[in-house]
N, C-alpha and C positions, 0 to 999 in steps of 0.2 A: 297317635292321638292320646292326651291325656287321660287317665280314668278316672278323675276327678270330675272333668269336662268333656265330655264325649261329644260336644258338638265341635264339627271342623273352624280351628280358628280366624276368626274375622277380624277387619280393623273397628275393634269396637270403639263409642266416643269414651273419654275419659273422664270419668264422673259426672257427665254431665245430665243423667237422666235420676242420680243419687243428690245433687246440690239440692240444698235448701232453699225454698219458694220462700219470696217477699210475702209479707200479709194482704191479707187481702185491700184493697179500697173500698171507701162507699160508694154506693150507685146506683143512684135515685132512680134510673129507669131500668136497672138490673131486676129480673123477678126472681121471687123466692123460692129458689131450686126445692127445698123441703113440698111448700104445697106442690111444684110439679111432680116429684118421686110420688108424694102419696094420691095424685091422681092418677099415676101409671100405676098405682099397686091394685086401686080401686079397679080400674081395667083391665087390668091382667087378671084378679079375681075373678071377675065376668068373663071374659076370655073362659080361665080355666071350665069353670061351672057349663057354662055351655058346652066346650069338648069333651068331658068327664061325666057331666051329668051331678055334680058335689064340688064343693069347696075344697082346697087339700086336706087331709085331717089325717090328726095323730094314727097310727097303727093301721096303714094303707095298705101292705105289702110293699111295700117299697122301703129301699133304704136312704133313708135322708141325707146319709152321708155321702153317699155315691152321686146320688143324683147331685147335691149344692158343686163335688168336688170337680164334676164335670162341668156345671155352668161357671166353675170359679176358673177352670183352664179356658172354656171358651170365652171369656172376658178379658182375661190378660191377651190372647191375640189378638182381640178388637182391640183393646187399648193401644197393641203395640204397633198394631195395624196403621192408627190416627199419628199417633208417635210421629213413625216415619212420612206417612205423606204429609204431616208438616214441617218435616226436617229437609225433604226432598220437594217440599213447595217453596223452600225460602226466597 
């Protein structure tokens, strides 16, 4: 196994997850992902406050970093997740 790469080698696709996306189009019945995110933020705030009892706030005990770095790994496997089942829905 390499120790650069420690996971066992696969037939990976070749660049095709690194190529450069077309710009976007317009689309008049497309909605504006911005106001959706900031009403999932609105509700996950509520969310929290209910489970917690407070809003998240500065000097919690907790570490900020730890906590984002772990939902930043759990998100790249959901990403990579959708990835493939639409590589494997073709």
């Amino acid at each position: 196994m390499d120790p650069i790469d420690p996971i066992d080698p696969i037939d990976y696709p070749t660049g095709s997850l690194n190529d450069p996306q077309p710009p976007p189009v317009p689309n008049p019945d497309g909605s504006d992902i911005w106001h959706l995110v900031v009403l999932d933020m609105l509700d996950r705030r509520h969310k929290g406050i209910v489970k917690y009892g407070v809003p998240l706030q500065a000097f919690n005990g907790r570490d900020a970093i730890i906590d984002a770095y772990q939902e930043a790994l759990d998100l790249v496997v959901y990403l990579r997740q959708v990835i493939e089942e639409k590589e494997r829905g073709k």
